[in-house]
C-alpha positions in Angstrom: 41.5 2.4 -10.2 39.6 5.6 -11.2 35.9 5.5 -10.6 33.8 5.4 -14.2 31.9 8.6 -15.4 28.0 7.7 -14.5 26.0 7.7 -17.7 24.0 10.8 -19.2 20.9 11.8 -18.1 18.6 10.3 -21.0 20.1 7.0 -20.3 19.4 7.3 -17.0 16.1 8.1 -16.7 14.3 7.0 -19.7 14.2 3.1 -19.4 11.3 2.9 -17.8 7.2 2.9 -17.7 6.6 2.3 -21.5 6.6 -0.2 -23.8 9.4 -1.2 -26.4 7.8 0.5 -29.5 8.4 3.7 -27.8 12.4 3.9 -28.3 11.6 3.5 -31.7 9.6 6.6 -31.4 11.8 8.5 -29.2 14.7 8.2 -31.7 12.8 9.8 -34.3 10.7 12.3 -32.0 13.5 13.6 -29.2 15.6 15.0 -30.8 13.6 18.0 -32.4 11.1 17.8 -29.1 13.5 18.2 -26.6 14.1 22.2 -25.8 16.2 24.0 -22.8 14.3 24.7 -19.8 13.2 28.0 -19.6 14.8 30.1 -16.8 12.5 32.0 -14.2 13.1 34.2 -11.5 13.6 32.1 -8.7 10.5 31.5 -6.6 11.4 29.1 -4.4 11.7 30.3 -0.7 15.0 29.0 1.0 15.1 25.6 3.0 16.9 24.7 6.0 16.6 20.9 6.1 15.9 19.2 9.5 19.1 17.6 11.2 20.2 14.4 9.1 18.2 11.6 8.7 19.7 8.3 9.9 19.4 5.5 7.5 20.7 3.2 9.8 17.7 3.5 12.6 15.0 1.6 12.5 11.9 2.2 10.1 10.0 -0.7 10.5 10.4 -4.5 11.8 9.8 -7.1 9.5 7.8 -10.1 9.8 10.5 -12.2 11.6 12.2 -10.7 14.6 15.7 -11.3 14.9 15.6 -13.6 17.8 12.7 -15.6 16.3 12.6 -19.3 16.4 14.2 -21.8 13.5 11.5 -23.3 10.6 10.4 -26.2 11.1 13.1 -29.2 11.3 15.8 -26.7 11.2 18.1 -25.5 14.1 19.0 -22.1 14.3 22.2 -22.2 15.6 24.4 -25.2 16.6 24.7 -27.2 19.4 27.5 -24.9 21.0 25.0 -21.5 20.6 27.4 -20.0 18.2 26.2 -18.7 14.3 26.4 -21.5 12.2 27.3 -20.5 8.4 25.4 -22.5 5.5 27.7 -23.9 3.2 27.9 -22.7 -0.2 30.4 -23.2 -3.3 31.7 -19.8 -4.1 33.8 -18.8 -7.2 37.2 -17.9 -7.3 37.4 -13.9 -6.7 34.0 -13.7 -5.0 34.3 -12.1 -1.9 34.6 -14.4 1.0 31.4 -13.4 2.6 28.9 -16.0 3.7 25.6 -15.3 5.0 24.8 -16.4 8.0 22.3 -14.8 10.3 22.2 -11.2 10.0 26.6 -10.8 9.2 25.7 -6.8 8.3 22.6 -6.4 9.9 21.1 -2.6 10.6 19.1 -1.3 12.9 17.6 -1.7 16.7 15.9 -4.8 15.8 17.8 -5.0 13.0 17.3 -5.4 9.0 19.4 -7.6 6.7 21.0 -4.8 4.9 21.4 -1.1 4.8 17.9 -0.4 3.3 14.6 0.6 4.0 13.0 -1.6 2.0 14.9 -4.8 3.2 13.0 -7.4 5.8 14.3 -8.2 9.1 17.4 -10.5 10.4 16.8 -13.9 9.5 17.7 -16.7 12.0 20.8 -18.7 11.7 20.6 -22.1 9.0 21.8 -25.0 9.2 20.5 -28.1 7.9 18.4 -29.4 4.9 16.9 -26.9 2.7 15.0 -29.3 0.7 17.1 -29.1 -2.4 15.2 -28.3 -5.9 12.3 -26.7 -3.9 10.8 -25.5 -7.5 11.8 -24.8 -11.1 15.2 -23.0 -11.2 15.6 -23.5 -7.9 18.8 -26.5 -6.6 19.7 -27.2 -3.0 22.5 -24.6 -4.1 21.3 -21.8 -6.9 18.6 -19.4 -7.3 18.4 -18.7 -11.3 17.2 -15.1 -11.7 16.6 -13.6 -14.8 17.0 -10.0 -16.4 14.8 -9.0 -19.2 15.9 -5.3 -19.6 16.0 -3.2 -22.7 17.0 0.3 -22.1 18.1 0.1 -18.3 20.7 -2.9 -17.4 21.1 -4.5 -21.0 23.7 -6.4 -21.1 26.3 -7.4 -23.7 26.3 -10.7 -22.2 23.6 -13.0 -23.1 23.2 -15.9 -20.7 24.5 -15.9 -16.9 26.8 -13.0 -16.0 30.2 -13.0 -14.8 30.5 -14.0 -11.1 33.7 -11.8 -10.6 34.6 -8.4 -12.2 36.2 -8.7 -16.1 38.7 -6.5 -17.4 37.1 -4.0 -19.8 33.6 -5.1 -19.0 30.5 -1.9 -19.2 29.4 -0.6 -15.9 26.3 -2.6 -16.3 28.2 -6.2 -16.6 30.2 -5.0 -13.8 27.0 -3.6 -12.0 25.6 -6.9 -12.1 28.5 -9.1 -10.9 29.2 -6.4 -7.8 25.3 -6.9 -6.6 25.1 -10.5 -7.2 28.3 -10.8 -4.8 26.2 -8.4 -2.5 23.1 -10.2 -2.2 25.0 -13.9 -1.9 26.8 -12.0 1.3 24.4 -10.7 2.7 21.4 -12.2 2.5 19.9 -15.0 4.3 19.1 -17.4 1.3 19.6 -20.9 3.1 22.8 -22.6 1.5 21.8 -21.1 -2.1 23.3 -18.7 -4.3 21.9 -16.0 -6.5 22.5 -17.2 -10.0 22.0 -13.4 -12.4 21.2 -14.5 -16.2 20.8 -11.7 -18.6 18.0 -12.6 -21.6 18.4 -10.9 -25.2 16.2 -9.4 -26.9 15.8 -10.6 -30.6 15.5 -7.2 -32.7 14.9 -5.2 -30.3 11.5 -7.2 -29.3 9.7 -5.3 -32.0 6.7 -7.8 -32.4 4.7 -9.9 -30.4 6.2 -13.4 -31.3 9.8 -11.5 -30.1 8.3 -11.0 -26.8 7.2 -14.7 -26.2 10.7 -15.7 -27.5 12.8 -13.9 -25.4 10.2 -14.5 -22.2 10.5 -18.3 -23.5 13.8 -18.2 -23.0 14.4 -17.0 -19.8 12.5 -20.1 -19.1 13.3 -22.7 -21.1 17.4 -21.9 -21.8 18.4 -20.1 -18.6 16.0 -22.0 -16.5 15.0 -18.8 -14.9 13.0 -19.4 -11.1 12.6 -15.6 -11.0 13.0 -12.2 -13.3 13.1 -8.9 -12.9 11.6 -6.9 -16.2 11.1 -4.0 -17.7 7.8 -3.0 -19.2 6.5 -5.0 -22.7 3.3 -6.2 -21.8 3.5 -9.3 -24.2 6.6 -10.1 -22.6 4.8 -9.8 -19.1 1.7 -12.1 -20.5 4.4 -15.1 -21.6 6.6 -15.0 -18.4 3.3 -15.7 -16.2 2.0 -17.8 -19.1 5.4 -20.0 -18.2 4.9 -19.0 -14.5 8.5 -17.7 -13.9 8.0 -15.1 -10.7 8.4 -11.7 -12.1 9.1 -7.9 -10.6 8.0 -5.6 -13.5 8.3 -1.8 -14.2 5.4 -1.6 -15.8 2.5 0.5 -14.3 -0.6 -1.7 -15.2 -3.8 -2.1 -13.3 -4.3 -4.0 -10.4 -7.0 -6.2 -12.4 -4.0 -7.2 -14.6 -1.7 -8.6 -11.8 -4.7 -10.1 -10.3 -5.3 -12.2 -13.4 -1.8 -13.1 -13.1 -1.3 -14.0 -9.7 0.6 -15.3 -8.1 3.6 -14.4 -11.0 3.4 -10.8 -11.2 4.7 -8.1 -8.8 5.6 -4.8 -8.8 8.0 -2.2 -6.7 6.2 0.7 -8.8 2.9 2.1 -8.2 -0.3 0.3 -10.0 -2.7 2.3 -12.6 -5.4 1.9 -10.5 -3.7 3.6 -7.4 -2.5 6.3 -9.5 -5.6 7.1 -11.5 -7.8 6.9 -7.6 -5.1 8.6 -5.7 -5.1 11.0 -9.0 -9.0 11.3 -9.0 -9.1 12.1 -5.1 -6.5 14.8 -5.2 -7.7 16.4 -8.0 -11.9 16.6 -6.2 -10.2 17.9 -3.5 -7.9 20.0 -4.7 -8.8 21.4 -8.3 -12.3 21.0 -8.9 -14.4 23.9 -9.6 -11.4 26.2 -9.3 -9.7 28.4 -11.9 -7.0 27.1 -13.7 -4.2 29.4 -11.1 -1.2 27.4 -11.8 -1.0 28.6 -15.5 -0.2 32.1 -17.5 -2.5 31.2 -20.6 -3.9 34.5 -21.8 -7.3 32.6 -23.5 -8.2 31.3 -20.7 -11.2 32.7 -18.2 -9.9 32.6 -14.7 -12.7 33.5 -13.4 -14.3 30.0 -14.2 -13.8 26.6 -13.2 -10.8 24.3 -14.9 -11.9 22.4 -17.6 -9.9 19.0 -17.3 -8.8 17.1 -20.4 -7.3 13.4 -20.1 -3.9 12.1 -22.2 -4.4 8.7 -21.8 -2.1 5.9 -22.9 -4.0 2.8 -24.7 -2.9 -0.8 -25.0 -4.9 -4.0 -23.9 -3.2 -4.6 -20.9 -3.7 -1.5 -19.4 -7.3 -1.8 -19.6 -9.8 1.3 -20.2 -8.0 3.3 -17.8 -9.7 6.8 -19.4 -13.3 5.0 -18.5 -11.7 4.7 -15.1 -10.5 8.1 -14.6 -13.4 9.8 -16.7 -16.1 7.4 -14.2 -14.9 8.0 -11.1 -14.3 12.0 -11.8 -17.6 12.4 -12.7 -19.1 10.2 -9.8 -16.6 11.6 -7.0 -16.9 15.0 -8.0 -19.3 15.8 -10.7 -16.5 16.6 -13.3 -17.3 16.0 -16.8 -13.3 15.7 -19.2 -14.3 18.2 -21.8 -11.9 15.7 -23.8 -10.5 12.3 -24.1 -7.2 11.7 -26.2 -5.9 7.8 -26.5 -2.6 7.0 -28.0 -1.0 3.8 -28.6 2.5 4.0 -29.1 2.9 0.8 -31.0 0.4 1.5 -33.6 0.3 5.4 -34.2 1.3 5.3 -38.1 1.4 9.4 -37.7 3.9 9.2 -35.6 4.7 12.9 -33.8 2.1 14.3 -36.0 -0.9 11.7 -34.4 0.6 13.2 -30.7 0.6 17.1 -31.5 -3.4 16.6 -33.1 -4.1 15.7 -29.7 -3.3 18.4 -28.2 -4.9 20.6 -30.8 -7.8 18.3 -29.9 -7.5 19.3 -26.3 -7.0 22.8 -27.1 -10.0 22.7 -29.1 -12.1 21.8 -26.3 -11.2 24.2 -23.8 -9.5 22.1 -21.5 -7.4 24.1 -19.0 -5.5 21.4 -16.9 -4.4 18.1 -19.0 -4.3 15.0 -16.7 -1.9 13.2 -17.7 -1.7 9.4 -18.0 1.3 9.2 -20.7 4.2 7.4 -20.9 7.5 9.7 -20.0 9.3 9.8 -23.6 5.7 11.3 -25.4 5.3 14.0 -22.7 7.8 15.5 -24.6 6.3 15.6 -28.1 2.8 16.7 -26.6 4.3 19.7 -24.2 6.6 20.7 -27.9 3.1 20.8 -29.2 1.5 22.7 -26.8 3.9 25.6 -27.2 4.0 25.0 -30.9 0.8 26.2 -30.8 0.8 28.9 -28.2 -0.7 26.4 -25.8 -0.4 26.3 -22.1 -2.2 24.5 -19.6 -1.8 23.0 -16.6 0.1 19.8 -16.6 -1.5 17.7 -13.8 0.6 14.7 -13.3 -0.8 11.7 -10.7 2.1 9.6 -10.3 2.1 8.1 -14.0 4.4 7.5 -16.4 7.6 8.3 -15.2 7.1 12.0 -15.6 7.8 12.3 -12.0 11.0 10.3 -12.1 14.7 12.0 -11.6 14.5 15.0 -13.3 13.1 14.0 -16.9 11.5 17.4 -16.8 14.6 18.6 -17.9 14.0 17.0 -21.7 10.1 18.1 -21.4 9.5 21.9 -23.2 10.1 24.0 -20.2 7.9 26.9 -20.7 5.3 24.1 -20.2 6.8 22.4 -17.9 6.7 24.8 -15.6 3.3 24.5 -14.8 3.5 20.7 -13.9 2.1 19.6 -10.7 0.9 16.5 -9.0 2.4 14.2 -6.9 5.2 11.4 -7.1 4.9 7.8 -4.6 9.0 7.4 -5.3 11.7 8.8 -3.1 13.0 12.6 -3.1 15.9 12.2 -4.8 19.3 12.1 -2.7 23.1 12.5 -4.5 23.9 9.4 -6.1 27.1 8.7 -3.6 24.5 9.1 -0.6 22.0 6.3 -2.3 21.3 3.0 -1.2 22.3 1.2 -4.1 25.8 3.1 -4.4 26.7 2.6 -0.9 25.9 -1.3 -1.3 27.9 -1.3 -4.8 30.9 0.4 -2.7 30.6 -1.8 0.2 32.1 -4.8 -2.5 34.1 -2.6 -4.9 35.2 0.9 -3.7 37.1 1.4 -6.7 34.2 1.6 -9.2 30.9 2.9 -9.4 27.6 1.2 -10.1 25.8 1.7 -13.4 23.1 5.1 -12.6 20.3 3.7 -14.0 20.1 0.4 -12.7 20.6 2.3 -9.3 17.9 4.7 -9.8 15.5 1.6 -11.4 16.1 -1.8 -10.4 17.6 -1.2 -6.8 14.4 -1.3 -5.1 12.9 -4.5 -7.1 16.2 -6.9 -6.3 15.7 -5.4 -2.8 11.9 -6.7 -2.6 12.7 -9.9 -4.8 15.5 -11.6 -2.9 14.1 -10.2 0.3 10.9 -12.2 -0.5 13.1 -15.5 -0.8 14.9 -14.9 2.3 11.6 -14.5 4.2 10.2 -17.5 2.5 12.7 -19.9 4.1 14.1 -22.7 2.9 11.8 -24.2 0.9 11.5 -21.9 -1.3 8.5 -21.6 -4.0 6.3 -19.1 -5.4 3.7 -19.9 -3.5 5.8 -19.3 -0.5 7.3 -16.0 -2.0 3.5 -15.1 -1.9 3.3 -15.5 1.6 6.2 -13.9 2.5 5.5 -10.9 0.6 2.1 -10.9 2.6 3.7 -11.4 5.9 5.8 -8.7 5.6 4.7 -5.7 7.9 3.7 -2.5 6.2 6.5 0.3 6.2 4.8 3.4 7.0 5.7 6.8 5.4 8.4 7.9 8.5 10.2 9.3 7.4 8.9 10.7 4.5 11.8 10.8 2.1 11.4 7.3 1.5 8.6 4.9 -0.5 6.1 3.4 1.6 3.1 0.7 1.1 2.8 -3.2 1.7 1.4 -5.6 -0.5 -1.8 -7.6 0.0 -4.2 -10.1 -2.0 -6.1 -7.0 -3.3 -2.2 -4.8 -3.6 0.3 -6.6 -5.8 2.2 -3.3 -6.0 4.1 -2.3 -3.1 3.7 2.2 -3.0 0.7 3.0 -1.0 1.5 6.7 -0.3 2.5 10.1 -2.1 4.0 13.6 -1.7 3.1 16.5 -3.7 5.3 17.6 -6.2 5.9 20.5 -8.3 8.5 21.5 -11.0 11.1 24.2 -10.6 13.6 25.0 -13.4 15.5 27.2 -11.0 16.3 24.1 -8.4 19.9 22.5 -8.4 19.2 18.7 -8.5 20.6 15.7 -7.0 23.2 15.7 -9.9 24.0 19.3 -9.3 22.1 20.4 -12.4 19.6 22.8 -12.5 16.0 21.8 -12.5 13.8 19.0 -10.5 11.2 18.6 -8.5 10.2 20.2 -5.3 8.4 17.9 -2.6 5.9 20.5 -0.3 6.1 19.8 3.2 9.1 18.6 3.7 7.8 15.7 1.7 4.9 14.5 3.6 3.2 11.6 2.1 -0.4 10.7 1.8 -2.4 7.8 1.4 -5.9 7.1 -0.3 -8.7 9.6 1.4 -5.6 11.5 3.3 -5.4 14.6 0.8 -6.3 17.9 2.8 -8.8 20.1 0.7 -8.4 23.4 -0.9 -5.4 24.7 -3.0 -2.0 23.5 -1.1 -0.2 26.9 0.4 3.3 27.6 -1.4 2.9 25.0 -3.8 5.0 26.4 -6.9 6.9 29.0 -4.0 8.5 26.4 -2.0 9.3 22.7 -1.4 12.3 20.5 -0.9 14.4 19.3 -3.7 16.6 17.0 -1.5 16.6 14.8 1.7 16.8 16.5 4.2 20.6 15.8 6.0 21.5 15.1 2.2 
């Protein structure tokens, strides 16, 4: 059977890191905001990548060695010393692969699975695993819920297929192949990973909507855990009804604090983006001219004048006090201006977006820093050049701006003055990713769905890792634990994510690599235009970021990993 096409690049890349009233306002807004990249001489100095990066070596061992002893009560392997299987139902068509041990294990010690991000071997099982350890939990099924919009919704309502159908999307078949991937190969003590996908009623438009559909995840598909996307209100009900959730959504730290111990993330915080933002820029920017821009009104022989774009709901908290505070206290940097939007209540629509950057204009600002949700940085870069504006586009790790190469769909005579830095991985050809191999590894005939690859890879990763290293009796409390057990994975090599969680860190990036737009670079799709990482992608963490203007940034960089 032929392999499926993978899915455009909009569909790929815009699901996450805003909330649902924004594909409302990307239908009406994209269409006339999005505008060809503009074409530069190339400026990028060549790059021969190092020799090929091994996925399969070690990164980092996990909190359990592989020759670590049985939990308590259970033996580890039977009386004869051999592996001893648990025993689970499996459907008819499901791959015959029970895990036991570490069946597919990688690495020297080794890791459960052929990622990164994965935890190390678990022991052998055999035994009692307690049985209905916790709500949507059975001595034999882990319920897991998917409350996806954009990326990974399903036609299905309710739990998904277990084997392949004839006819079915690429994301139904997506999630049948890594459900029958993670029940292989993970250690999950005689249980099987149950996926349920919840519907949206129209299109989650209003609050009540958000509470319905997180009620049912709950209360219909009796859901233990859920990874979601990025509606707040939605976030508030599924902790409200303590279901353990991964989300998308980039929210303060205070917010999955007040939720804990329900609320977990595989994408950076607000509050590590905005102080990771806040220290680069001091460092970097501050009381320099605005070099990286070509805007003929502005005086170069003065110091930037930073604006803020700030996105506003009640879950994300005053994040422009935050940034505006702790610019002016770490570096004595006044915004010359503020501008909030809220994309669920701006009646002026595309209109409301562009006054802000006549707002910013107005003010002088030089260098925007940008704190916007992915599908309006197109409507305010089409306004910037609408009115012969263009500054600096700082961009510290929010949004999604930094993700794939959305650039692409940003007005590229602005975009090419966006710079920052990005705490995901540099990009690698989609046949050569994590996810794709794993999809492969079950059905080499197909190929997974692109965007729930490049978006929920790493969360299912984290998620059913944190219930194998919770053992058998499994509970959110002990998911908690686990997650907190887990030994950090340090930025080496650099191409990958890196960061830990920890009672104060409920999101797992901890480190960045500077980034900068080139419209000129061929892309992991083999399109032109993505990002460049500078230094081979070296990452930084909080107080790490060298001082003074970075050497080559805008003239050289990676686009790739290296070996890739």
């Amino acid at each position: 059977m032929a392999r499926r096409a993978g899915r455009g690049r909009l569909d790929q890349f815009t699901p996450v890191f805003y909330l649902g009233a924004a594909l409302a306002l990307a239908v009406v807004l994209l269409p006339s905001a999005l505008r060809p990249p503009l074409q530069q001489p190339d400026q990028s100095g060549a790059f021969s990548p190092n020799a090929p990066n091994n996925r399969n070596q070690t990164i980092y061992a996990g909190a359990h060695a592989a020759t670590s002893g049985a939990f308590a009560g259970v033996s580890a392997v039977s009386a004869t010393g051999t592996t001893v299987a648990p025993t689970t139902t499996v459907p008819p068509g499901v791959p015959q692969l029970e895990a036991s041990a570490c069946p597919y294990g990688v690495g020297n010690p080794p890791r459960q699975i052929a990622s990164v991000y994965a935890p190390a071997c678990a022991p052998a099982f055999t035994g009692n695993n307690g049985g209905a350890t916790a709500y949507g939990v059975t001595a034999n099924t882990i319920n897991i819920c998917f409350l996806m919009q954009l990326t990974g919704a399903s036609g299905t309502d309710g739990e998904q297929p277990q084997t392949v159908q004839p006819g079915e999307s690429s994301v139904a078949r997506t999630y049948t192949v890594l459900e029958q991937y993670f029940n292989s190969r993970y250690q999950l003590y005689g249980r099987q990973l149950r996926f349920y996908y919840v519907s949206a009623g129209n299109s989650e438009s209003t609050t009540a909507e958000a509470y319905a559909r997180a009620d049912k995840a709950k209360q219909t598909d009796h859901c233990f855990a859920a990874i979601q996307e990025t509606n707040p209100d939605e976030l508030d009900e599924l902790a409200r009804d303590q279901v353990l959730t991964y989300t998308l959504a980039q929210l303060p730290e205070s917010y999955f604090q007040s939720k804990d111990p329900y609320i977990w993330s595989f994408t950076p915080s607000a509050t590590n983006a905005i102080n990771m933002g806040v220290e680069y820029y001091c460092k970097k920017l501050a009381g320099r001219p605005p070099i990286y821009t070509n805007d003929k009104t502005f005086n170069y022989k003065a110091p930037r004048k930073v604006g803020l774009i700030v996105l506003d709901t009640p879950q994300y908290g005053n994040m422009a006090g935050l940034a505006s505070n702790l610019l002016e206290s770490e570096c004595g940097v006044k915004p010359a201006a503020v501008v909030q939007y809220d994309l669920g209540s701006t009646a002026s629509g595309s209109s409301g977006l562009a006054s802000d950057m006549v707002a910013l204009r107005a003010a002088g600002v030089t260098t925007v820093f940008y704190l916007g949700d992915l599908l309006s940085a197109a409507v305010f870069t089409e306004a910037a050049y609408s009115n012969n504006y263009f500054p600096e586009w700082y961009i510290p790790g929010f949004g999604g701006v930094d993700t794939g190469h959305i650039g692409r769909d940003y007005n590229g005579y602005e975009w090419a003055h966006a710079f920052g830095f990005s705490f995901y991985e540099i990009p690698a050809p989609d046949e050569e990713t994590e996810c794709y191999q794993a999809f492969h590894s079950v059905d080499p005939n197909d190929d997974p769905d692109s965007g729930m690859c490049t978006y929920m890879w790493g969360d299912m990763v984290q998620l059913f890792g944190g219930f194998q290293e919770a053992g058998p009796h499994l509970t959110v409390q002990s998911f908690k634990q686990a997650l907190f057990n887990q030994a950090p994975l340090p930025p080496d090599p650099p191409w990958h994510m890196a960061g830990s969680y920890s009672p104060s860190q409920h999101t797992f990036p901890q480190y960045a690599a500077e980034i900068w737009w080139d419209p000129n670079a061929t892309g992991s799709d083999g399109q032109v235009g993505t990002y460049r990482f500078m230094d081979n992608g070296r990452r930084y963490t909080f107080g790490q970021w060298p001082s003074g203007p970075t050497p080559g940034l805008f003239q050289s960089g990676i686009a790739l990993q290296p070996g890739t």
